[in-house]
NUFI-971220 format. One record per residue (C-alpha): residue number from 1; residue in one letter; x, y, z. Coordinates in Angstrom, 3 decimals. Example, Ala and Ser with C-alpha at 12.3 -4.5 7.8 and 13.67 -1.06 7.14 Angstrom:
<sites>
SITE   i aa       xx       yy       zz
SITE   1  A   12.300   -4.500    7.800
SITE   2  S   13.670   -1.060    7.140
</sites>
This chain:
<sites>
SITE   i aa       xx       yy       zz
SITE   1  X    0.000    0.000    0.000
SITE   2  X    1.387    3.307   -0.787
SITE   3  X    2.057    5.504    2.108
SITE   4  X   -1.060    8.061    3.957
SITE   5  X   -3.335    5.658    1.585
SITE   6  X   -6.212    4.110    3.581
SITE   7  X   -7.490    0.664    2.613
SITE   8  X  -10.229   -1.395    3.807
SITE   9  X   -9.432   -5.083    4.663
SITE  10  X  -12.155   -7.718    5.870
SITE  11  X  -12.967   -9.492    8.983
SITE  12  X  -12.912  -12.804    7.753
SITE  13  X  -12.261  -14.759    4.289
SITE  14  X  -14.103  -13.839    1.220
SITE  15  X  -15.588  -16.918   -0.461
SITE  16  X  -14.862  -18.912   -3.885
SITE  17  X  -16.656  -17.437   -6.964
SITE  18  X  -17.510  -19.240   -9.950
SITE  19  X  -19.934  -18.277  -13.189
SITE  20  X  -22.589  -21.058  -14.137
SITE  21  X  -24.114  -21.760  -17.503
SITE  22  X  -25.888  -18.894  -17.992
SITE  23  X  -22.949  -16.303  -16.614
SITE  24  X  -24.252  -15.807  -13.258
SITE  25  X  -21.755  -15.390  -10.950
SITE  26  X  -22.408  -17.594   -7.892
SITE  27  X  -20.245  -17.428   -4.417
SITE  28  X  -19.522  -20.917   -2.862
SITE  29  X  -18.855  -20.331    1.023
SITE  30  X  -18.092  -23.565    1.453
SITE  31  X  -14.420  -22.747    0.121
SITE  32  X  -12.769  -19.480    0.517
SITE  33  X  -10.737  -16.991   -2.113
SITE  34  X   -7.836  -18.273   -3.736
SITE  35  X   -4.880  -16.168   -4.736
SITE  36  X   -2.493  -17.768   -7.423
SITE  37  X    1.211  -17.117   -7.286
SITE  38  X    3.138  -18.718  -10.689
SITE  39  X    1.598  -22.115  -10.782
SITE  40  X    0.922  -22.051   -6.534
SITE  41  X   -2.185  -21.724   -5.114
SITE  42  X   -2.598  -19.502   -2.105
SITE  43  X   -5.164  -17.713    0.778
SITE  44  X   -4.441  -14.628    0.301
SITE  45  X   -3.946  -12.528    4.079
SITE  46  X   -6.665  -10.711    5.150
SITE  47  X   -4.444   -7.611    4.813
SITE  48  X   -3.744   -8.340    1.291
SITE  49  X   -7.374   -8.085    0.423
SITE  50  X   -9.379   -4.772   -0.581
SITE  51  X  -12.971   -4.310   -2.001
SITE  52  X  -13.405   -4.489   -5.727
SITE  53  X  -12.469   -0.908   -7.167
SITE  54  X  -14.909    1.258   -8.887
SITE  55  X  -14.188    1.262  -12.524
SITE  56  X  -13.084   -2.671  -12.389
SITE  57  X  -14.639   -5.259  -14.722
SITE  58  X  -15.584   -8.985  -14.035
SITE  59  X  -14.709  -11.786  -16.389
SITE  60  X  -15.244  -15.589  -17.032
SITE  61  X  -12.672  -17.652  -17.929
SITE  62  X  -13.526  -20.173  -20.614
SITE  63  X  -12.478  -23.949  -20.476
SITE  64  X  -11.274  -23.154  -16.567
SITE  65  X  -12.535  -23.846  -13.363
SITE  66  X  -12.143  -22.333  -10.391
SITE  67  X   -9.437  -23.219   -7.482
SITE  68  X  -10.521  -22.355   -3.972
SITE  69  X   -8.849  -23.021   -0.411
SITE  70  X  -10.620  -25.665    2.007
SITE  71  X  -11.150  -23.935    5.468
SITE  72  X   -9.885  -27.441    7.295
SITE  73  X   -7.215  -28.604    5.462
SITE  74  X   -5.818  -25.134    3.940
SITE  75  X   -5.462  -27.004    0.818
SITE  76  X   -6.462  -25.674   -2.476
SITE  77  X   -9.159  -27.458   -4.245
SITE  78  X  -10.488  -27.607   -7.818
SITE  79  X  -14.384  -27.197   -8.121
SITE  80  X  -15.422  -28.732  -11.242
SITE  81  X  -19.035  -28.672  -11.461
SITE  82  X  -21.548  -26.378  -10.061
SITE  83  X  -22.890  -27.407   -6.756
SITE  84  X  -26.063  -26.292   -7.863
SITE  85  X  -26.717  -28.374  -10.891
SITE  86  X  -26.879  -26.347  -13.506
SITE  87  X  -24.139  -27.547  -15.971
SITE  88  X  -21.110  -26.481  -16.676
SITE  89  X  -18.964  -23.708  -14.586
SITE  90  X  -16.281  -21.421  -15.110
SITE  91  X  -13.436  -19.485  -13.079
SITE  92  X  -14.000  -15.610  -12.256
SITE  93  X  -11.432  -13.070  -12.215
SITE  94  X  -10.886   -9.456  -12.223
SITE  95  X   -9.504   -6.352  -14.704
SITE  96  X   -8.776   -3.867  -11.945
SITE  97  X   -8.942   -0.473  -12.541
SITE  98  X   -6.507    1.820  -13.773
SITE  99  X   -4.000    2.714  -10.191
SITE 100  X   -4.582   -0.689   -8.781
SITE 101  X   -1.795   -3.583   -8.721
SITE 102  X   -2.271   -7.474   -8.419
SITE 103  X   -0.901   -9.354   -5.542
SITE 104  X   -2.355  -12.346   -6.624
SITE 105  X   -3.827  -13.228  -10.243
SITE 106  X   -7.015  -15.413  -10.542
SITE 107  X   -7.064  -19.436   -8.986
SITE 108  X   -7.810  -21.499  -11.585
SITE 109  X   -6.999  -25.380  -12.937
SITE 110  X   -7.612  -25.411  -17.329
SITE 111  X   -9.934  -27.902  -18.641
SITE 112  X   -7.827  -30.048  -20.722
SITE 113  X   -4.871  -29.268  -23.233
SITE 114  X   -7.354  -27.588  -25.749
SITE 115  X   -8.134  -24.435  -23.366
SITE 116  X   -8.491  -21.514  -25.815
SITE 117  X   -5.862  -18.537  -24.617
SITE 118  X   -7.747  -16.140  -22.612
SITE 119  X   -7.752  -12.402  -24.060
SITE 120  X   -5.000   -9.705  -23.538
SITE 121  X   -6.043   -8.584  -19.645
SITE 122  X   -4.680   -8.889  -16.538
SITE 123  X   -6.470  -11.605  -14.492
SITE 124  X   -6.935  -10.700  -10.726
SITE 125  X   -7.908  -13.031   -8.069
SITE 126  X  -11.299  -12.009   -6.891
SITE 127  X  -13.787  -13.565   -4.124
SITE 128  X  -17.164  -12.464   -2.258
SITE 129  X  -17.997  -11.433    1.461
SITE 130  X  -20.826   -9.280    2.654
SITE 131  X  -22.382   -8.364   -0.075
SITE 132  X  -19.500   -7.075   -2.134
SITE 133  X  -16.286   -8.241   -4.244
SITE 134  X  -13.103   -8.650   -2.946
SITE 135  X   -9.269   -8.377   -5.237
SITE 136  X   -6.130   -9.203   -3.841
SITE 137  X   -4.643   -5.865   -4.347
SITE 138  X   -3.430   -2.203   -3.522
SITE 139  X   -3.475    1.061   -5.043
SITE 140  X   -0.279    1.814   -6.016
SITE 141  X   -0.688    5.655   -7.410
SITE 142  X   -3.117    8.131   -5.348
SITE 143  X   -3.160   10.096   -8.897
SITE 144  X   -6.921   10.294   -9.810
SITE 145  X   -6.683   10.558  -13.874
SITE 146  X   -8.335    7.449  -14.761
SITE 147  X  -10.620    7.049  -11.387
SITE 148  X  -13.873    5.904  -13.648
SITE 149  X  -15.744    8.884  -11.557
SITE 150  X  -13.853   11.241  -13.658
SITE 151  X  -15.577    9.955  -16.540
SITE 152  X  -19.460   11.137  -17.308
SITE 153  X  -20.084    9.545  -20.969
SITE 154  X  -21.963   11.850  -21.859
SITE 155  X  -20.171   15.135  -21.530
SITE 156  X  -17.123   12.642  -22.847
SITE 157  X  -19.028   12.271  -26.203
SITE 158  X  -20.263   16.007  -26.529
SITE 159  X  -16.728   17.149  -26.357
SITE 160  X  -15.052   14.817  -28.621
SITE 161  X  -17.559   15.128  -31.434
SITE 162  X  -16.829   19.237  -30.852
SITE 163  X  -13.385   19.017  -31.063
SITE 164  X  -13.210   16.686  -33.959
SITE 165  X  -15.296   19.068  -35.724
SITE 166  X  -13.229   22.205  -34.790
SITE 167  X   -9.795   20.069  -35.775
SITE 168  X  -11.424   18.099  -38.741
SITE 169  X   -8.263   18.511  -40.721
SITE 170  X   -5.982   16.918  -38.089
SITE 171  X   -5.738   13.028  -39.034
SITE 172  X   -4.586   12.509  -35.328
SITE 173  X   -7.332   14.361  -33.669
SITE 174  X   -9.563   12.273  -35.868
SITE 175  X   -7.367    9.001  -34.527
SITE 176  X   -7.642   10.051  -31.216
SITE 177  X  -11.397   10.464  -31.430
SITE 178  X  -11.663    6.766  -33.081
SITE 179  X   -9.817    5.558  -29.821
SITE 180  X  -12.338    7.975  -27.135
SITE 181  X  -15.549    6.981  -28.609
SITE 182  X  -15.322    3.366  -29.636
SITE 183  X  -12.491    1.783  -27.296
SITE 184  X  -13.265    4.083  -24.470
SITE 185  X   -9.440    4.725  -23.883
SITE 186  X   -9.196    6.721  -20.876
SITE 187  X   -5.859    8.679  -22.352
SITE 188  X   -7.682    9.850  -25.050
SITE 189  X  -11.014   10.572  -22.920
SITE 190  X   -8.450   13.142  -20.903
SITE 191  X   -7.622   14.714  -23.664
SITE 192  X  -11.163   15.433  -25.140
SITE 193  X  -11.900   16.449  -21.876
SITE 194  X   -8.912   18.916  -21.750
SITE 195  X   -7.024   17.671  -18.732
SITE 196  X   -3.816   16.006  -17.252
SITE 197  X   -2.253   13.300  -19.946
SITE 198  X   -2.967   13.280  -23.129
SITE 199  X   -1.707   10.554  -26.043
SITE 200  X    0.414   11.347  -29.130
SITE 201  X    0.364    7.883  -31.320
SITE 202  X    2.748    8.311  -34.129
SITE 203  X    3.981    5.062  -35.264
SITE 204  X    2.314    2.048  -37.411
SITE 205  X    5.824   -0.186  -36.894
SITE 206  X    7.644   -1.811  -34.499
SITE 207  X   11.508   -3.254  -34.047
SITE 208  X    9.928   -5.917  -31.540
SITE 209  X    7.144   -8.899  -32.415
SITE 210  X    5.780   -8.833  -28.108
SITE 211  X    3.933  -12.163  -27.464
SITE 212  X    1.460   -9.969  -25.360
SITE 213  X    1.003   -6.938  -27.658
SITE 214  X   -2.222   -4.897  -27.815
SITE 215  X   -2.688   -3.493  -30.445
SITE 216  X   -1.121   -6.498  -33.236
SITE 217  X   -1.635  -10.314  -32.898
SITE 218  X   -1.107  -12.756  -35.580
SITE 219  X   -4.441  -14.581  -36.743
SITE 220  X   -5.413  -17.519  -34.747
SITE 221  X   -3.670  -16.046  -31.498
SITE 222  X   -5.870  -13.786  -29.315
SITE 223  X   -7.465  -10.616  -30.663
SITE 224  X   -5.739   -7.434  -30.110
SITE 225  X   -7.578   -5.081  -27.671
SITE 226  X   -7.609   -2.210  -30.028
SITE 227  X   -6.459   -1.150  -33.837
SITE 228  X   -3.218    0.053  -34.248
SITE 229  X   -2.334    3.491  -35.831
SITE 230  X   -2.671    3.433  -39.640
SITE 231  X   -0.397    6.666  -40.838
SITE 232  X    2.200    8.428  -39.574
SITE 233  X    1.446   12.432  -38.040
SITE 234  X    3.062   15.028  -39.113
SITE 235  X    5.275   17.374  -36.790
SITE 236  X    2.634   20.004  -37.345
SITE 237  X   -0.386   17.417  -36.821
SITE 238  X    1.369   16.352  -33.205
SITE 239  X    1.991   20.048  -32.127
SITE 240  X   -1.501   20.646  -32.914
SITE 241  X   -2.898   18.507  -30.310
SITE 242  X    0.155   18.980  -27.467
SITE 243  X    0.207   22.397  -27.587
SITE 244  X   -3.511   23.462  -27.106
SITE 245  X   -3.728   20.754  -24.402
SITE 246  X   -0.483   21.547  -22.646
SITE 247  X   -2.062   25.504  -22.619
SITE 248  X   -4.939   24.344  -21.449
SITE 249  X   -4.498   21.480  -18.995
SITE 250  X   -3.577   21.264  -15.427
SITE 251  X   -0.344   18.843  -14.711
SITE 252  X   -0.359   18.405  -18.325
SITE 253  X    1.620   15.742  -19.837
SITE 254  X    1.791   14.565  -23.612
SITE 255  X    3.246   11.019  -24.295
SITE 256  X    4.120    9.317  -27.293
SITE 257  X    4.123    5.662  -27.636
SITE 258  X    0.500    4.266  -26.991
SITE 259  X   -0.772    0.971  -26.822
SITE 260  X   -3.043    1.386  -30.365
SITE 261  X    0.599    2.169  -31.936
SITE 262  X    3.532    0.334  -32.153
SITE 263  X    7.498    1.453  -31.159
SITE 264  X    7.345    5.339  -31.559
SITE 265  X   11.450    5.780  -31.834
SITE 266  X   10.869    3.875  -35.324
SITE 267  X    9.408    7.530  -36.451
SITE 268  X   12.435    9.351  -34.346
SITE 269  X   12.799   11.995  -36.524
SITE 270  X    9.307   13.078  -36.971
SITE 271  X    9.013   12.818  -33.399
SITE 272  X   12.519   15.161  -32.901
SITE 273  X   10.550   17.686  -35.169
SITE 274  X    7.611   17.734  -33.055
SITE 275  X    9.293   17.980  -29.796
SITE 276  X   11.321   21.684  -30.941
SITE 277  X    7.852   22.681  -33.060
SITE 278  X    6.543   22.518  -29.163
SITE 279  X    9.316   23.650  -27.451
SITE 280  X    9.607   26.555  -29.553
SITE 281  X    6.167   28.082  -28.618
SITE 282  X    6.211   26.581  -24.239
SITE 283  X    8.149   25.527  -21.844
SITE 284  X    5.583   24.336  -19.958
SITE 285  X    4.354   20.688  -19.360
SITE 286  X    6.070   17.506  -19.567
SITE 287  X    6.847   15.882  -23.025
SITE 288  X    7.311   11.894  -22.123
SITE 289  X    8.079    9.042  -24.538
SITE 290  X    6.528    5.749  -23.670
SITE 291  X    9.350    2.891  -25.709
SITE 292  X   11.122   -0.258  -25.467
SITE 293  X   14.249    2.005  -25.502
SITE 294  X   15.754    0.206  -28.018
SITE 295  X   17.965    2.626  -29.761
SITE 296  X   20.006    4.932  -27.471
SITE 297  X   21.467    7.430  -29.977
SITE 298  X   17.402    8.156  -31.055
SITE 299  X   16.689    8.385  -27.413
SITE 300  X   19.946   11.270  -26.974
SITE 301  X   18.578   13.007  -29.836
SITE 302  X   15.013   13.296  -28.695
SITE 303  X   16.455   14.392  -25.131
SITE 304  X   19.142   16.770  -26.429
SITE 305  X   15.273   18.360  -28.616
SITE 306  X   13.702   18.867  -25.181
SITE 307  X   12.016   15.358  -23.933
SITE 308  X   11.427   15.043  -20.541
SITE 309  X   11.320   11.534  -19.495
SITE 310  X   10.630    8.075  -20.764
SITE 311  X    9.196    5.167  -20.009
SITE 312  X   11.076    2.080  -20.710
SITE 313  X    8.782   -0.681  -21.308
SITE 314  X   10.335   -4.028  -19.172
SITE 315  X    8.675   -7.218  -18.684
SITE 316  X   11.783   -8.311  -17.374
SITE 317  X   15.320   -7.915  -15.504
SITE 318  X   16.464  -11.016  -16.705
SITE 319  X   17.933  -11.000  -20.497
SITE 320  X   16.164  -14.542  -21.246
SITE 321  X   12.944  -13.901  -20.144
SITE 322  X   12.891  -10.217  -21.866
SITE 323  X   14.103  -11.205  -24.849
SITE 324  X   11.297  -14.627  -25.092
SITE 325  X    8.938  -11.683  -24.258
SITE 326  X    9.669   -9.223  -26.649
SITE 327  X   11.360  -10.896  -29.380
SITE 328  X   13.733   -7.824  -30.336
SITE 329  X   14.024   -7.443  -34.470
SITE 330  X   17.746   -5.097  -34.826
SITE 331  X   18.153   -4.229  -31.032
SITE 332  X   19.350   -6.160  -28.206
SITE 333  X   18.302   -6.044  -23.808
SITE 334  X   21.818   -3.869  -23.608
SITE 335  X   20.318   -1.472  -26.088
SITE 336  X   18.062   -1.003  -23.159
SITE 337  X   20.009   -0.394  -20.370
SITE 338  X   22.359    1.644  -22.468
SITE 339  X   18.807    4.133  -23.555
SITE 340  X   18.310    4.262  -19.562
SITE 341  X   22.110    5.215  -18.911
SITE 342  X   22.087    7.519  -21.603
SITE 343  X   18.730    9.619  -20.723
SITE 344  X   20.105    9.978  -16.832
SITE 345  X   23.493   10.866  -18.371
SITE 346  X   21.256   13.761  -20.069
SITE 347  X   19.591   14.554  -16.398
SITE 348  X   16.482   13.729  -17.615
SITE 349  X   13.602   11.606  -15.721
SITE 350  X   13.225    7.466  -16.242
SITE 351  X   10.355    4.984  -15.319
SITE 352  X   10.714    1.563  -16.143
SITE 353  X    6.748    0.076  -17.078
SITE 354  X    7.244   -3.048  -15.169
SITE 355  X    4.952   -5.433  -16.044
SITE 356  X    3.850   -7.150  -12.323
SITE 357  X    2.887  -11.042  -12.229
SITE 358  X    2.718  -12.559   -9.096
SITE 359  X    4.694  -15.723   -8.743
SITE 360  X    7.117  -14.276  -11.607
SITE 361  X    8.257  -10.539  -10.468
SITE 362  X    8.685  -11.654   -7.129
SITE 363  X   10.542  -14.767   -7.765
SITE 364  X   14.178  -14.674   -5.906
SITE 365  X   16.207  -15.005   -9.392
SITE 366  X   13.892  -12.305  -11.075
SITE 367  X   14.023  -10.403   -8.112
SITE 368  X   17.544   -9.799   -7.752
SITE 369  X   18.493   -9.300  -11.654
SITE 370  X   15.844   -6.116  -11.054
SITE 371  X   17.773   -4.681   -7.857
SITE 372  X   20.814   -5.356  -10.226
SITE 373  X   19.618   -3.172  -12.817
SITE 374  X   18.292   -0.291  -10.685
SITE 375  X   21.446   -0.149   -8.737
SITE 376  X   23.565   -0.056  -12.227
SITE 377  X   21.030    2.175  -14.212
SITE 378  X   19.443    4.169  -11.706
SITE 379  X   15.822    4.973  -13.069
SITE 380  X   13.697    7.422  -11.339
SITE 381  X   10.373    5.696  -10.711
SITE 382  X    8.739    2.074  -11.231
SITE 383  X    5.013    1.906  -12.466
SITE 384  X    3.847   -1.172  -10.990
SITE 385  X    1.778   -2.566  -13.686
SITE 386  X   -0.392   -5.603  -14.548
SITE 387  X    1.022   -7.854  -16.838
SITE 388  X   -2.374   -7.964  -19.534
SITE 389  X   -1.548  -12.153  -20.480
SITE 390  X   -3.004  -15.286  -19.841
SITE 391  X   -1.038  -16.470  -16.994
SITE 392  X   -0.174  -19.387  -18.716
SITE 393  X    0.519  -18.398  -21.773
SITE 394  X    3.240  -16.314  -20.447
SITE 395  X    4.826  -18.733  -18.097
SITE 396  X    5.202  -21.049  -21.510
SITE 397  X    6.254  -17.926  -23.379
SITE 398  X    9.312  -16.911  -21.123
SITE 399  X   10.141  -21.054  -20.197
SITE 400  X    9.291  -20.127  -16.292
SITE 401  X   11.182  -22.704  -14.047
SITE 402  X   10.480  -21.864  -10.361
SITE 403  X   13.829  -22.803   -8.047
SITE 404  X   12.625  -21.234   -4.562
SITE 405  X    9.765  -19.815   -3.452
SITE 406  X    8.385  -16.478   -4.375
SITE 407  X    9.017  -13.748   -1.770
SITE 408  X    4.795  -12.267   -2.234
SITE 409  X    4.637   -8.919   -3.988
SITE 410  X    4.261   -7.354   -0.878
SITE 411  X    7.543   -8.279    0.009
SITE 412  X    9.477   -7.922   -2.932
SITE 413  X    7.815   -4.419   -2.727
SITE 414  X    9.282   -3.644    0.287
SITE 415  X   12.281   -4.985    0.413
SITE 416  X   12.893   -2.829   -2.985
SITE 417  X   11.755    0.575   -0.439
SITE 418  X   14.135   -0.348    1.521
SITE 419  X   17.102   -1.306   -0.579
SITE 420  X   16.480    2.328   -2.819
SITE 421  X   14.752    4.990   -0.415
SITE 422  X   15.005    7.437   -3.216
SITE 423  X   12.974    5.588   -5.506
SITE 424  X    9.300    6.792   -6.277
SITE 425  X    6.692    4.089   -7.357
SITE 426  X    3.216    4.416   -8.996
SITE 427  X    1.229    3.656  -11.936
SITE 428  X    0.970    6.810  -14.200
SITE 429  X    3.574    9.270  -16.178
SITE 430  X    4.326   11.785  -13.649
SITE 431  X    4.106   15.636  -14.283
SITE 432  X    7.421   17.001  -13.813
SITE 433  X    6.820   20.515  -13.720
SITE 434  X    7.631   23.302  -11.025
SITE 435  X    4.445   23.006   -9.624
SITE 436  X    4.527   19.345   -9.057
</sites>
């Protein structure tokens, strides 16, 4: 839990929940909540549990059932039909809201070797008690930008279908409204709504072929959650949506490298011409680049043209496992650490994206390649987020082989406090402004 936060825990355990034939979801008290670390099943503490946040989303898991923990014997047990007769039943889980972080993903055993691979979300383990939901979980960013209060549909819609009438002529604008009103993207939401971060997709390519990547899957995989950018912006179409919104916009920040886009340094140099075109005409607000930080004399260029920060995307510490993940095309995992080294060289700000899945960040081997790299390279800031992947699939992906027991998130998250008191953690791209 982030420090001065205030959580709300539960008396007792929540209990198992499951989804029957029709999708109903049904609570079982007779077992309680699992939590699933790697391939380990767990009871999550009582401490480690929170109620479901607003803004979160409940899904079934096709050809899974669900795990839950026997009260008696503390063993985890697989409950493969429903208790109540009605056919065939399915595991539950939960796709937290934006700010929140996983401790443990959702319990369940697959129904044979033909299980279909579930979707690109992150699965969070999620049980009943009183009356409400339960997720094994913590806010990890007090930042309120993507709180679902903050968005009222309505007003969302009336403002986006103004604007992309007033910048009809901007093919990005008109890409940005695409993302608002049919995928419901909360970047691009902000920046209709003229506030705090707002997207700048440039880039139809990529130099890495991710297993988990959202916005481009090969056919028969899983679908991609959302269409990738079909053209490339010009300088003068980028500036046209930073600068009004950095005017306009309190803590504003403009990012390139979105997840309907693919590896924004691949368009460097329209991005370089962008960055001065804005520069030129403010100094205010923070310009950040969301990559995989795979070409270091790019990254020095965009710095030495006024970027602010970056955010190196790292699924990660270990060279293996990243490069399984991300399947690099021209670049290499030192490419990386070199784009890190060479942005704090320039004395500008780093967060590394980590992508968090129980069981896997918190393993001992992963954990201490990842205090390796932040004592060598230094970053700034870790956003602790969700790794969107079947569990599974990922664990297959990367060749997983568990040698000692996971510390817990909780744990790993400490013990990384501790070891680097001057790093900051969270979820979003800070502002970096005077006024921060």
């Amino acid at each position: 839990m982030i420090p001065g936060m205030k959580e709300t825990h539960p008396k007792k355990y929540p209990s198992l929940v499951y989804a029957n034939e029709g999708g109903e979801i049904i609570d079982l008290p007779d077992l309680a909540m699992a939590g699933r670390s790697g391939r380990s099943f767990r009871l999550p503490e009582l401490s480690e549990l929170i109620p479901l946040p607003e803004g979160s989303e409940l899904f079934m898991l096709p050809d899974r059932v669900p795990v839950g923990i026997d009260p008696l014997s503390g063993h985890p047990v697989a409950l493969k039909c429903d208790p109540g007769g009605s056919g065939r039943i399915a595991a539950v889980a939960a796709f937290m809201a934006p700010a929140y972080t996983s401790l443990y993903t959702a319990a369940f055993q697959k129904e044979g070797r033909d299980a279909r691979v579930l979707p690109l979300f992150a699965y969070s383990a999620v049980g009943w008690l009183n009356g409400r939901f339960w997720v094994a979980a913590f806010r990890a960013d007090p930042d309120e930008r993507q709180d679902a209060g903050n968005f009222d549909v309505r007003i969302i819609r009336s403002r986006t279908r103004r604007m992309l009438k007033r910048y009809s002529e901007n093919r990005l604008v008109r890409h940005l409204g695409h993302c608002c009103l049919t995928y419901g993207c909360p970047a691009a939401r902000n920046y209709f709504m003229g506030r705090w971060e707002a997207p700048l997709p440039t880039s139809p390519a990529c130099n890495a072929s991710c297993v988990g990547c959202i916005s481009l899957q090969p056919s028969g995989c899983c679908p991609s959650t959302q269409d990738r950018i079909s053209f490339v912006p010009t300088p003068e179409e980028i500036a046209g949506v930073a600068l009004p919104h950095i005017r306009r916009a309190e803590r504003p920040v403009v990012s390139f490298g979105q997840g309907c886009e693919g590896e924004p340094l691949m368009q460097a140099a329209t991005i370089e011409k962008a960055i001065r075109l804005i520069r030129r005409a403010t100094s205010r607000g923070t310009i950040n680049l969301n990559s995989n930080a795979s070409m270091p004399d790019r990254i020095e260029r965009l710095a030495c043209a006024g970027l602010d920060s970056v955010r190196v995307s790292l699924s990660s510490a270990q060279k293996r496992h990243y490069t399984l993940y991300y399947r690099p095309m021209g670049y290499a995992f030192d490419d990386v650490l070199e784009s890190i080294r060479v942005m704090k060289r320039k004395g500008r700000f780093v967060s590394l994206n980590y992508f968090i899945l129980p069981g896997v960040t918190d393993d001992p081997a992963e954990a201490a390649a990842f205090h390796d790299l932040v004592e060598d390279c230094r970053p700034d800031f870790i956003q602790l987020r969700n790794l969107n992947m079947d569990p599974d699939w990922y664990l297959s992906v990367i060749r997983y082989r568990r040698r000692s027991e996971p510390a817990g998130i909780g744990r790993w998250l400490a013990d990384l406090k501790c070891a680097f008191p001057w790093l900051r953690f969270g979820y979003f791209n800070p502002y970096l402004g005077k006024d921060a």
